[in-house]
Backbone atoms as SQL, in Angstrom:
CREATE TABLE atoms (id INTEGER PRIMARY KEY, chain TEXT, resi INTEGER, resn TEXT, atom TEXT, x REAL, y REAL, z REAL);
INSERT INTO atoms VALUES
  (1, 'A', 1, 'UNK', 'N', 161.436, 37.547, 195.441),
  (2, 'A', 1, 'UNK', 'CA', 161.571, 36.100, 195.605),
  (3, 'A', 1, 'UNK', 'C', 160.912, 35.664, 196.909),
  (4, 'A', 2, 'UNK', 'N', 161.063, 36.743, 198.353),
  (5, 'A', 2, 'UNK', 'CA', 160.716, 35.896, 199.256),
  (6, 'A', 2, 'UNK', 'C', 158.955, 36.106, 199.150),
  (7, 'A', 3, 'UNK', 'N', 158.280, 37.532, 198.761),
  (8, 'A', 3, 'UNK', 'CA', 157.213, 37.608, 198.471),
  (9, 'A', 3, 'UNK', 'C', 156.753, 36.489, 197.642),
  (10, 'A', 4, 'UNK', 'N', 156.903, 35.456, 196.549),
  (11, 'A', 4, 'UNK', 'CA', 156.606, 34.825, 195.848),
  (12, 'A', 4, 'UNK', 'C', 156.365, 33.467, 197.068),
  (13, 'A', 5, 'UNK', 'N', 157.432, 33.176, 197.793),
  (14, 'A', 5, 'UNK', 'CA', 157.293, 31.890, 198.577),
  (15, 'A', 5, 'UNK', 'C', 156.043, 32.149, 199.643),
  (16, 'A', 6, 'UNK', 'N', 155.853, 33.304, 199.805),
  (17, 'A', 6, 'UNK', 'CA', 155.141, 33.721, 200.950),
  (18, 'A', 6, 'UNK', 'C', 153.889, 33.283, 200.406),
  (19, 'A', 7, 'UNK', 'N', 153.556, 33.792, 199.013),
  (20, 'A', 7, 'UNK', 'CA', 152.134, 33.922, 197.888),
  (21, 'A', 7, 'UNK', 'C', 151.802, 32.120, 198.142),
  (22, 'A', 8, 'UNK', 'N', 153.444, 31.130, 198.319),
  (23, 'A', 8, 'UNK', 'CA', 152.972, 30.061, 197.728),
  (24, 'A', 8, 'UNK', 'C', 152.691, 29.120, 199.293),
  (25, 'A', 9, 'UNK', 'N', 153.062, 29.803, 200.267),
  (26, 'A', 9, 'UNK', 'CA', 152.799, 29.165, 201.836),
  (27, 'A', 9, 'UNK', 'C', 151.478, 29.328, 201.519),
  (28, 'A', 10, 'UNK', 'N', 150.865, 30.799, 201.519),
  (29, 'A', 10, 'UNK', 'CA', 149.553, 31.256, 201.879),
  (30, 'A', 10, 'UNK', 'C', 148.408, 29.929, 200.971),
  (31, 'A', 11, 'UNK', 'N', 148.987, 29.849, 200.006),
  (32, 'A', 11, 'UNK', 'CA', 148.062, 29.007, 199.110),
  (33, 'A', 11, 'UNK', 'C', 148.221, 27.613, 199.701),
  (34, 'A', 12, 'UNK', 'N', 149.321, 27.120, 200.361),
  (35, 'A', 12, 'UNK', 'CA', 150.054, 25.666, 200.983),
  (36, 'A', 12, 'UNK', 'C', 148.355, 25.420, 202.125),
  (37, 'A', 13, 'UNK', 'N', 148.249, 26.284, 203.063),
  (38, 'A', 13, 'UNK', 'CA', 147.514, 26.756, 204.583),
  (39, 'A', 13, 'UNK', 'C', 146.436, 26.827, 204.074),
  (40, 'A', 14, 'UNK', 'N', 146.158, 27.044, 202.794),
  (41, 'A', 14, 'UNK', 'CA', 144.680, 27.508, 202.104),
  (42, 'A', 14, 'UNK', 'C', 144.217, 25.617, 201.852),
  (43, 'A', 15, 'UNK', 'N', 145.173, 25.152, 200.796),
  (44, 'A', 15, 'UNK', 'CA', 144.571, 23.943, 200.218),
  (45, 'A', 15, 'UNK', 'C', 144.724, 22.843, 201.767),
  (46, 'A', 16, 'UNK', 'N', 145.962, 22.673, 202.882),
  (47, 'A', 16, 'UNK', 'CA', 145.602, 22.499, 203.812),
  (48, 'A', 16, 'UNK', 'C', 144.348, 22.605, 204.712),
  (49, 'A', 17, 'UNK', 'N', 143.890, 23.825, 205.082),
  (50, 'A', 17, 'UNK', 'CA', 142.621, 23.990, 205.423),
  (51, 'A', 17, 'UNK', 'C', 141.470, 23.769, 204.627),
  (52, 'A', 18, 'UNK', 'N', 141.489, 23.521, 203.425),
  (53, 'A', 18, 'UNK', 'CA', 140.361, 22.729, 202.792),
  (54, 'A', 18, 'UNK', 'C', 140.382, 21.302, 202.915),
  (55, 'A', 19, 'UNK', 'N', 141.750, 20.910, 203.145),
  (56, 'A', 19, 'UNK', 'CA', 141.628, 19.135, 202.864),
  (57, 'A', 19, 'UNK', 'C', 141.191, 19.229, 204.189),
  (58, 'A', 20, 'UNK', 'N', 141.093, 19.598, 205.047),
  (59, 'A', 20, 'UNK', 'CA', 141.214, 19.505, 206.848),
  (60, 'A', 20, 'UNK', 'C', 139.636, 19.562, 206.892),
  (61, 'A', 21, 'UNK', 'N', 138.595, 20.359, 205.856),
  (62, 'A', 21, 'UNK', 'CA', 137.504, 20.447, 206.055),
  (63, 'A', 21, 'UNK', 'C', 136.995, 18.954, 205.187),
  (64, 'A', 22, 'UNK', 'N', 137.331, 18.721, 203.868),
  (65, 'A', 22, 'UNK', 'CA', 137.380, 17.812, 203.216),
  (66, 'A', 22, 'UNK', 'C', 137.315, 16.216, 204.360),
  (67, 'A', 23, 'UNK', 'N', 138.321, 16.030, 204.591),
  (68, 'A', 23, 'UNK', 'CA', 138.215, 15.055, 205.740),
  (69, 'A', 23, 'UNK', 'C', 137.001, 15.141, 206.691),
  (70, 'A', 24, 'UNK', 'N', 137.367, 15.979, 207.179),
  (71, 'A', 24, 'UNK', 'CA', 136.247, 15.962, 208.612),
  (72, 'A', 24, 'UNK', 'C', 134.409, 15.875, 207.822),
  (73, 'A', 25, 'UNK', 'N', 134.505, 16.180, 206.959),
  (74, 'A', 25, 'UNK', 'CA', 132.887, 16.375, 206.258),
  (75, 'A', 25, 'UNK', 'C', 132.983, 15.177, 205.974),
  (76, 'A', 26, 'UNK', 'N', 134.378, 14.251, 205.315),
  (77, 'A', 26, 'UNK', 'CA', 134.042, 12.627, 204.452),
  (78, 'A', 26, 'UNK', 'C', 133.952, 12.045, 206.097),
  (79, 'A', 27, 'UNK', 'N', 134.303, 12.748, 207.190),
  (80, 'A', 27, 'UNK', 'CA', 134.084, 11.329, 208.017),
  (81, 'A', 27, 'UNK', 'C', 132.737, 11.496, 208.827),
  (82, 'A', 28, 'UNK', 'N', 132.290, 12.785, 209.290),
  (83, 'A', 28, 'UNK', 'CA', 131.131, 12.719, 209.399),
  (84, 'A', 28, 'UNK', 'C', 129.962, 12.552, 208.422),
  (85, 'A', 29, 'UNK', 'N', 130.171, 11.914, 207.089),
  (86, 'A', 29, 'UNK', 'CA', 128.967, 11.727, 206.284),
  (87, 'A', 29, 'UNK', 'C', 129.549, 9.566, 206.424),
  (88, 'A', 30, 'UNK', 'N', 130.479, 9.613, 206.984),
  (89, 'A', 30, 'UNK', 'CA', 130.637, 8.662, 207.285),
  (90, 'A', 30, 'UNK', 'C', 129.811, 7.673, 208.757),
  (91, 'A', 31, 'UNK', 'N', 130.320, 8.778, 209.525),
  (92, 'A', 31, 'UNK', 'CA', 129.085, 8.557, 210.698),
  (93, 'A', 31, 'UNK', 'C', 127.791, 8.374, 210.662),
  (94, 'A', 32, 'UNK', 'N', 127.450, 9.184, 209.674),
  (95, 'A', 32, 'UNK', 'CA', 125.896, 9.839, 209.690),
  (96, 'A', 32, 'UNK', 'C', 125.628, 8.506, 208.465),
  (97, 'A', 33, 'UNK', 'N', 126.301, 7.830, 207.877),
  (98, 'A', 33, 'UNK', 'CA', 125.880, 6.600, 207.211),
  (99, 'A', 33, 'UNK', 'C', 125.935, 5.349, 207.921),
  (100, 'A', 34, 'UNK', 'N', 126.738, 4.997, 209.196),
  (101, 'A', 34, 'UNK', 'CA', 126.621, 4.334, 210.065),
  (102, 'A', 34, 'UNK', 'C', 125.686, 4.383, 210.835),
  (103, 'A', 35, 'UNK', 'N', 125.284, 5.804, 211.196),
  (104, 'A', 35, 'UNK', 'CA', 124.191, 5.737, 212.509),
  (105, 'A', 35, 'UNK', 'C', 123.005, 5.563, 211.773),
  (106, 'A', 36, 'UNK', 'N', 122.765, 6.176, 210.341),
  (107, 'A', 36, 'UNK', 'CA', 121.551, 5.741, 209.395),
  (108, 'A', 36, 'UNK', 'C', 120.821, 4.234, 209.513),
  (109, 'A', 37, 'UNK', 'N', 122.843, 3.249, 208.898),
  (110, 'A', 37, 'UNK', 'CA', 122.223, 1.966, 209.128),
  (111, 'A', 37, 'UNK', 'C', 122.087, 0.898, 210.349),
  (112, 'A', 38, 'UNK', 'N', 122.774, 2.119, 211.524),
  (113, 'A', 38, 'UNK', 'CA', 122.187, 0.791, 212.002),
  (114, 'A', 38, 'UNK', 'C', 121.402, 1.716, 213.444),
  (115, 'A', 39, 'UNK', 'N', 120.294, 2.254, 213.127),
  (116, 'A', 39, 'UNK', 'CA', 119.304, 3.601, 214.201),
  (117, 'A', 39, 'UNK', 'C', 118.659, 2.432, 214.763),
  (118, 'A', 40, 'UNK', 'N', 118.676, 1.728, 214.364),
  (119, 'A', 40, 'UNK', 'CA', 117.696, 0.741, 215.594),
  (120, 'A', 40, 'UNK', 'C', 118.534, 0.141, 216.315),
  (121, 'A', 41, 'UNK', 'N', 119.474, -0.176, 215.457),
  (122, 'A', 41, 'UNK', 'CA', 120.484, -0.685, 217.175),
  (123, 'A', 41, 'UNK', 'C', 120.764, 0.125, 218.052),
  (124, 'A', 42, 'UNK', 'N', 121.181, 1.737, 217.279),
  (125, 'A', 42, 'UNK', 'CA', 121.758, 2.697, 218.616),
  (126, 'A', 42, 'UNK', 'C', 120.528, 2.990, 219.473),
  (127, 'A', 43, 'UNK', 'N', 119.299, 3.097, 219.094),
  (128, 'A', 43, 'UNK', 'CA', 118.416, 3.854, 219.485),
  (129, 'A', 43, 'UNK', 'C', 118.107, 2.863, 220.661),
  (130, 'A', 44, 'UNK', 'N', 118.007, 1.193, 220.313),
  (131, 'A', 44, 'UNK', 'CA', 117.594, 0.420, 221.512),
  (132, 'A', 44, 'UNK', 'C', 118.967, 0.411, 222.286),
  (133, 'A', 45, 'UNK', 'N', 120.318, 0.523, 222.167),
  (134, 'A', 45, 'UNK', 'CA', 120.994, 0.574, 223.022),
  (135, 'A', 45, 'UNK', 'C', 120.628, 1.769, 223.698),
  (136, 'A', 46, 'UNK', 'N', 120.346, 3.190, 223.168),
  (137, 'A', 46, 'UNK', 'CA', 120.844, 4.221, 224.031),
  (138, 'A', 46, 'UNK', 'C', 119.321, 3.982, 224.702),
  (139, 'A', 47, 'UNK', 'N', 117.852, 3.530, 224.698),
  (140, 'A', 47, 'UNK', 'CA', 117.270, 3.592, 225.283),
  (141, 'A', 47, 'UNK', 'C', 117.357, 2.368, 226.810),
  (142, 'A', 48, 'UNK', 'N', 118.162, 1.395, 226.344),
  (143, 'A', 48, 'UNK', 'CA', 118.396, 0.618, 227.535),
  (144, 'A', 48, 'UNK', 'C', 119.205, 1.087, 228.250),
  (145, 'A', 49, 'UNK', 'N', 120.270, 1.980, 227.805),
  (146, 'A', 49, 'UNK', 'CA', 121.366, 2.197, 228.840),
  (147, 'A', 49, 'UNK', 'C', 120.641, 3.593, 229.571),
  (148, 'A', 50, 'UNK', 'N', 119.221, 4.197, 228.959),
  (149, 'A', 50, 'UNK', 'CA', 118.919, 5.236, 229.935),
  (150, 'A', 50, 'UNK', 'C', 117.914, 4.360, 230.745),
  (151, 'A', 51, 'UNK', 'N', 117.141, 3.256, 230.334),
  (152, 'A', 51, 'UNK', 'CA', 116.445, 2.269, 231.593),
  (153, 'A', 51, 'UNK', 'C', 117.626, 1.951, 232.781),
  (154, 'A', 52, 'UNK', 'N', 118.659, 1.668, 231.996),
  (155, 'A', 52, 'UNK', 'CA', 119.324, 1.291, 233.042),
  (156, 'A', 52, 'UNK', 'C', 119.960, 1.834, 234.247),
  (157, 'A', 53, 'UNK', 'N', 120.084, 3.315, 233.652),
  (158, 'A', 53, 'UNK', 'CA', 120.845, 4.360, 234.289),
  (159, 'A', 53, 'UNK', 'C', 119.489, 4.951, 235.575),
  (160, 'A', 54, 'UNK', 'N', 118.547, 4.828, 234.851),
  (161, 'A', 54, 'UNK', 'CA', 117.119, 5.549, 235.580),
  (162, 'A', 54, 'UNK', 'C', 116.926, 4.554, 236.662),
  (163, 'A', 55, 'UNK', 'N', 116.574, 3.164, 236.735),
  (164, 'A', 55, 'UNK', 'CA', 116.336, 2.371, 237.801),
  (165, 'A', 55, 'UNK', 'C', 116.945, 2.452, 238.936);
């Protein structure tokens, strides 16, 4: 019996650690669709804030 609960933690930590990867992949394809649409805004911000930082 306790071997059986043990079989069913191990599988609990298993589908846990997939949703844990699950998430983190939906939110970085989330990012990576934000920074897609809007690369010209980040790109002219991050290039002004290194003019700015350089002067």
């Amino acid at each position: 019996m306790s071997s059986g609960s043990a079989v069913v933690n191990a599988l609990a930590s298993c589908i846990g650690k997939e949703n844990e990867v699950v998430g983190v992949s939906a939110r970085y394809s989330e990012w990576n669709l934000f920074f897609t649409a809007n690369s010209s805004q980040v790109l002219s911000f991050l290039n002004g804030y290194q003019n700015g930082s350089s002067s």
